[in-house]
Each structure stands twice: as C-alpha cells, then as structure tokens.
N, C-alpha and C positions, 0 to 999 in steps of 0.2 A: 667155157664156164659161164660165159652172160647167159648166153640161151637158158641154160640149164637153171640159172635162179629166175630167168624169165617166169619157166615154166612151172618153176616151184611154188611163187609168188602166184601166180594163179590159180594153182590148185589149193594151196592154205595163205589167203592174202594176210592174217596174221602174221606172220612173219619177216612182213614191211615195217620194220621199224621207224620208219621214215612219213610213212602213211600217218596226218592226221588223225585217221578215223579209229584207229589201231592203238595208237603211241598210249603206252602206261595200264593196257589193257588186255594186252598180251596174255590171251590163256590158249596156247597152243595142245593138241592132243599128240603127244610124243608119239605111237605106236604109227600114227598117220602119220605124223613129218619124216618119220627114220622111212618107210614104205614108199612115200614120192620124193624126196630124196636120192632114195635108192635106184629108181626106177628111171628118175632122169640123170641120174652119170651113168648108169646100165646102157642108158642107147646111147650115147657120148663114147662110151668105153669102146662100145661093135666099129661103133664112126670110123674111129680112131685105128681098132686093129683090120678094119675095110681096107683101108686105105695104106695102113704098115703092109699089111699083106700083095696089092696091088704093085704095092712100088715091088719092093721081091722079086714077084713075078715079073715084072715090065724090066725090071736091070738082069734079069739071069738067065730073060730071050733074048735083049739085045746084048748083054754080054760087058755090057761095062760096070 
C-alpha cells in the first residue's frame, strides 16, 4: 500500500495533504484521482495474485 500512495502522490501531488504547497488548496479532478488510483492497486492486485499463484504451484510439485 506505500508504494502505491507513493505513486499516486506523484501522479496528482494534490493529494499530499501534508505538503505545504498544497494544504488548504486542495482542488483535486475526481475523474483523474478514481483512474490512478485505480491503476495503481491494479498492478499491486496482478503482484499479489503472481505470487498466490506461484506459491500453488511451488507446494503441489513439491507436494507439501
């Protein structure tokens, strides 16, 4: 999940509420934040079912 607001943060820095530059100024374009959002747990999600699938595979050649 950091990665993922890493990357979010970079693509729409608005969304650093934290960021001086930002703070109280906040005009975010909804239709963009739902779309990279979206796009970075999408690759997070594949990561994830990579690697569920991988183990699977690796325990039901060796058999335990």
């Amino acid at each position: 999940m950091d990665r993922q607001v890493l990357w979010m943060l970079k693509e729409i820095p608005e969304l650093d509420f934290e960021n001086k530059k930002f703070k109280g100024k906040q005009k975010v374009n909804e239709e963009q934040r739902n779309k990279i959002c979206f796009e970075c747990g999408k690759t997070g999600f594949f990561f994830s079912l990579f690697f569920k699938t991988l183990n699977d595979t690796i325990q039901s050649v060796s058999g335990t």
